[in-house]
N, C-alpha and C positions, 0 to 999 in steps of 0.2 A: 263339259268344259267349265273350267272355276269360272270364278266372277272377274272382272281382269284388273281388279288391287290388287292380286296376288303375283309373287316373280315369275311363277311359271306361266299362268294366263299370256300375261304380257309376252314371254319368250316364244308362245305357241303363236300369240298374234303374228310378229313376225318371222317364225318358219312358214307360217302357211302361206305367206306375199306369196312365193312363186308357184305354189299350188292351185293356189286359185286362180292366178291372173292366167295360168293354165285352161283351166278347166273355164275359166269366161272369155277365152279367145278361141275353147272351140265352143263353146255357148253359141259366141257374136258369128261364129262361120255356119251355124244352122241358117240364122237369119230368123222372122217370123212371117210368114209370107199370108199369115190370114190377118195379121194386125197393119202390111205393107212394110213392115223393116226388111230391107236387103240382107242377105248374108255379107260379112267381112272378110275378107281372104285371111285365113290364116295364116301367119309366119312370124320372123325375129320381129319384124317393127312392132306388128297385133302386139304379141307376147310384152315385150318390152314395154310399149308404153302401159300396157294394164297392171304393168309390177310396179311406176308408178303411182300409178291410182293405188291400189291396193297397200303401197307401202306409203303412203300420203294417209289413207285409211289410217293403220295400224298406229302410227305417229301421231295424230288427235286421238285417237283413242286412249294411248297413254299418258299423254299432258294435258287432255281434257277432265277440266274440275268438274265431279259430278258431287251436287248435293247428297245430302241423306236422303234416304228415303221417303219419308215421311215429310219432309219440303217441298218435294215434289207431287206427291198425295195431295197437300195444302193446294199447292197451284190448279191442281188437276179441279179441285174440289171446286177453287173458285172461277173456274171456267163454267160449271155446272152450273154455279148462281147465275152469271149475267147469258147464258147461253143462250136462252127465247128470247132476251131482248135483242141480241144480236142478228140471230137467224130473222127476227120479225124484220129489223131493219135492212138486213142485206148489204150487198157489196155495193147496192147503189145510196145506201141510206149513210152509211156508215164511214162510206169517204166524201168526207164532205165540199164544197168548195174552198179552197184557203183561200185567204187575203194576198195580195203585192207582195214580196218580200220588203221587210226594211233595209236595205242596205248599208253595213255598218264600218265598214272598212275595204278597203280597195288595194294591194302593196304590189308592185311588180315585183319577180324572183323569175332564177332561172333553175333550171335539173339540165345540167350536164350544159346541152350547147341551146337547149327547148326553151323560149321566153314565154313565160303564161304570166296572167292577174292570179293574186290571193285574193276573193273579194267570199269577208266575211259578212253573213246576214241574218238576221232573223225574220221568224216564220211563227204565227199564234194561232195554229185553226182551233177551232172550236169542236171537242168530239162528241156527237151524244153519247150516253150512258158510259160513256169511259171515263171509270173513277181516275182524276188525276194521280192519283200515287201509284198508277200501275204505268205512266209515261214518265221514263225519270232525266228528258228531253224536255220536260213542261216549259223548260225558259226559253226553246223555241231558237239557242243559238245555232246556229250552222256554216257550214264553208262550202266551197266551191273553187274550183281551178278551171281559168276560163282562157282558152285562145282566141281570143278576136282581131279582126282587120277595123273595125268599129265600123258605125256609118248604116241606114239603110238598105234592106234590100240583098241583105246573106240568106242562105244557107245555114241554119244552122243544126246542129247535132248533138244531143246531151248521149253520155256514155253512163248509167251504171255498170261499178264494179261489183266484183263479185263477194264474198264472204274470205275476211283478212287480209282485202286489201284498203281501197282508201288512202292511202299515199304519194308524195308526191312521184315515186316509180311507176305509179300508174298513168303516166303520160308515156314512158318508153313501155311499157306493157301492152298499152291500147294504140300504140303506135300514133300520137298525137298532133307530132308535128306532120308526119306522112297527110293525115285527115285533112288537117288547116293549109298546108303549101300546095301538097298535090291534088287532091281532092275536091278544094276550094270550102271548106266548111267552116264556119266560128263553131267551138266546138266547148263543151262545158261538162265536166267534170263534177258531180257533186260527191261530196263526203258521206257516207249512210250512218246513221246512230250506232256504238259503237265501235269507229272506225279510225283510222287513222289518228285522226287528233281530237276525235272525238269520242276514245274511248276511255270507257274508267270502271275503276274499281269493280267486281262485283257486277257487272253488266257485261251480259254475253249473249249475242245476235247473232246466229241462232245460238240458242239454250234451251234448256232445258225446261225452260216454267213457259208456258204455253201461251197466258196471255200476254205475256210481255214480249213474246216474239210479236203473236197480231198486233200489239200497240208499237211497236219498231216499225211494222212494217206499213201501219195503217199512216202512221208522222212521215216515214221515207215517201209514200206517196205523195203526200201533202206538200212537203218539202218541193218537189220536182214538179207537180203543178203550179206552186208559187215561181219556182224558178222561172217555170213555162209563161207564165203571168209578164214578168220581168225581159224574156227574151222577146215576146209580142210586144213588146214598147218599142224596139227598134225596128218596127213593121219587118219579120222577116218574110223571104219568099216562102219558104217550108220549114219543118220542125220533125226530124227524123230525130226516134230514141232509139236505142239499143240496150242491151242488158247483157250481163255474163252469170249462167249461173245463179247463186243469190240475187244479182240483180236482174235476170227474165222475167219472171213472174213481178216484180213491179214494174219495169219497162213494162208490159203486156198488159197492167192495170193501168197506168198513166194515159198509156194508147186508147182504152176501153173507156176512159172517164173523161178525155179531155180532145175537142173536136178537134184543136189546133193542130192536132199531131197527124201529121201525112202520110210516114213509114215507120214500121215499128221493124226490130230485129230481137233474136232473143237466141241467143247464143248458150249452149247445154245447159241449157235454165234446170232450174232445182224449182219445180214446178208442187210438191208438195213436200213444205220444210219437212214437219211432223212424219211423215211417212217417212220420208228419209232418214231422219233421226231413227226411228225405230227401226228400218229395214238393219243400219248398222248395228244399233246396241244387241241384236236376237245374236249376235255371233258371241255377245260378251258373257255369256255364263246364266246362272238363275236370277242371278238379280239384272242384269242385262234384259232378258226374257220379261221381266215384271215392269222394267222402266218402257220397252217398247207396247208391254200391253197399254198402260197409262196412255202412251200417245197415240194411240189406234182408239182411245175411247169415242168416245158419242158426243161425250162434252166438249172435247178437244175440236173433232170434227166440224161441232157446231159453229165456235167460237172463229174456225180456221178456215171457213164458208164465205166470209166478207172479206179474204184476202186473194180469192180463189178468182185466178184470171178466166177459169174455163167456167167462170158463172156472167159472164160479162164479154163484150166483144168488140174488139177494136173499131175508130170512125175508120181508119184507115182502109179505102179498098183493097179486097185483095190483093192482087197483085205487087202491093205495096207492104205486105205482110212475108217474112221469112222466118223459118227456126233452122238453127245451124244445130244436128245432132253428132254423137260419136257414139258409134255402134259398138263400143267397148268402154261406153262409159260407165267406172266404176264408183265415180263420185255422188252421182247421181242416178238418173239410168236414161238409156236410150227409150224405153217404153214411155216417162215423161215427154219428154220431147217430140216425140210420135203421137202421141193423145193432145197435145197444144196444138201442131199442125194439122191432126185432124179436126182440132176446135177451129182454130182459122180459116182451114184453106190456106192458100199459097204458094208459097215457095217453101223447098225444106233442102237442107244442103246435108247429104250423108255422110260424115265423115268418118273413113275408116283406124280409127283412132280411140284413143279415150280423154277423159275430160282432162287434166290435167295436161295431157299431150296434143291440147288444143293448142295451148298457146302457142306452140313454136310452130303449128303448120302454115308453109306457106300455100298447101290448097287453100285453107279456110280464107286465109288473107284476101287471096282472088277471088273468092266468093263472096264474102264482105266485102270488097271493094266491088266489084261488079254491079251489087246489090242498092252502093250507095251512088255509085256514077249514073245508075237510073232513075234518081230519086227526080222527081217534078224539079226540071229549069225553069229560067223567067218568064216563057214564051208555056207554063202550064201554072203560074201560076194560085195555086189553091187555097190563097188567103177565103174566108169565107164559107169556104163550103164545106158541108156534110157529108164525106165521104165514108158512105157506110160499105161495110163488107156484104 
């Protein structure tokens, strides 16, 4: 296969949507029954939603800006340098405590019929050994979309999105107002580096340059613990994250790092960026083949070990631990998602679907809600304590 700057690359990217999403919904109907994945019933729905994915695939792939070569080498190269001091500090060295947020602005607005806060802030943790010119976030501004009833004594829920989104549609996407009316949750929104209105130029989470995804993603923690900092000021009763996707695996680390947290969820989390990145480019031709070796190196691995939720383990007790998978997910994989729950324990909700074809199900919704209707009332209390898994 060419490399896929070429017309025909690209052309082939998209004949092969329906070939594949073929051949991985009868993949997803084997099942793996020595790893515990279920089998997926084959049929139109399997089929279909996996030509989403797969044609979601083909579409980044061709509007995806990929450096030269050699840029990419550079990056790889300087992962190699700070790699032992990394690996020496770990995932517990390496996420550090943040400070309070500063709270910089506050605007009320509304998306559609939904009233939420704008409340803009900043955040200045302190990283070790991470050169500030590979955080290009250093001024520490950030946002947040928050539905509150105010006052002591809530429920509340922070929601990571997933990769491109960040917007204010992600209150009808994460079903927002449902959360805060029916639910009963204050519920908060952050914005991830990158994202919504905090994207720019020339900065792409995930990309392609290795340290500067860990450094995105090492600040997105920090960010959310300071939030978490900020939402303990209103004494809540509990503090349930979630994650979609891109945002899993930091849900899963925020859970791991910070005792406040009671339930964690993590929804078809993209559980190893780097691996993912690669498993896609190996379809794109020889130079494809050469950018996924790059991310499969040693140095990368190293470097991408302090981000790694399965080196770390949620306070939250099990029970209070879920991963929502989809047994045809081609965004990600359902094998991530199955290797989290088997690092957890807990719940795992198998959906027969793919990732992209999460959003619109309303099993998953029951599941996530079910999940969240369980979460510790006032009569459990868990201000205080160390609930370890």
């Amino acid at each position: 296969m060419p490399d896929w700057e070429t017309g025909r690359a690209r052309a082939e990217l998209f004949a092969s949507v329906l070939p594949r999403a073929v051949l991985s919904a009868r993949n997803a109907g084997r099942g793996d029954p020595a790893s515990g994945i279920p089998a997926s019933p084959v049929g139109v729905r399997a089929v279909g939603e996996t030509v989403i994915d797969e044609f979601f695939i083909a579409i980044n792939s061709v509007i995806r800006d990929i450096p030269p070569n050699d840029e990419i080498e550079r990056s790889v190269g300087r992962c190699a340098e700070v790699a032992a001091g990394f690996t020496e500090l770990g995932a517990l060295g390496m996420n550090v405590d943040p400070p309070i947020p500063l709270i910089l602005g506050r605007d009320r607005k509304l998306f559609g019929t939904t009233g939420f806060h704008q409340i803009d802030f900043s955040v200045q943790p302190d990283f070790p050994i991470l050169d500030p010119a590979d955080d290009p976030y250093r001024d520490g501004l950030t946002s947040m979309r928050v539905l509150s009833r105010g006052g002591t004594g809530r429920r509340w829920l922070i929601w990571v999105h997933g990769a491109a989104q960040g917007r204010s549609d992600d209150l009808y996407a994460f079903r927002a107002a449902h959360l805060h009316k029916n639910l009963g949750y204050d519920v908060a929104f952050p914005v991830l580096p990158a994202h919504g209105s905090r994207r720019r130029d020339k900065v792409a989470y995930p990309g392609l340059d290795p340290l500067l995804n860990v450094a995105m993603t090492l600040r997105a923690v920090a960010e959310i613990r300071s939030l978490i900092g900020w939402i303990a000021a209103h004494d809540p009763i509990d503090i349930t994250i979630a994650g979609t996707s891109l945002g899993g695996p930091i849900a899963a680390l925020v859970a791991s790092l910070d005792k406040r947290v009671s339930s964690v969820l993590a929804v078809v989390p993209m559980l190893d960026m780097h691996g993912t990145l690669a498993h896609h480019m190996d379809r794109a031709g020889s130079r494809g083949r050469q950018l996924a070796a790059l991310m499969r190196s040693d140095a990368v691995r190293a470097v991408s070990s302090v981000v790694d939720p399965l080196s770390v383990e949620p306070y939250a007790r099990s029970a209070r631990r879920m991963v929502v998978a989809a047994l045809n997910d081609r965004v990600t994989s359902v094998t991530a998602a199955s290797r989290l729950h088997d690092h957890w324990g807990g719940g795992v909700h198998w959906y027969r679907g793919s990732h992209v074809g999460h959003a619109i199900s309303g099993e998953i919704r029951r599941a996530v809600d079910d999940f969240l209707r369980s979460a510790p009332g006032p009569d459990e209390d868990l201000r205080g304590q160390q609930a370890v898994g």
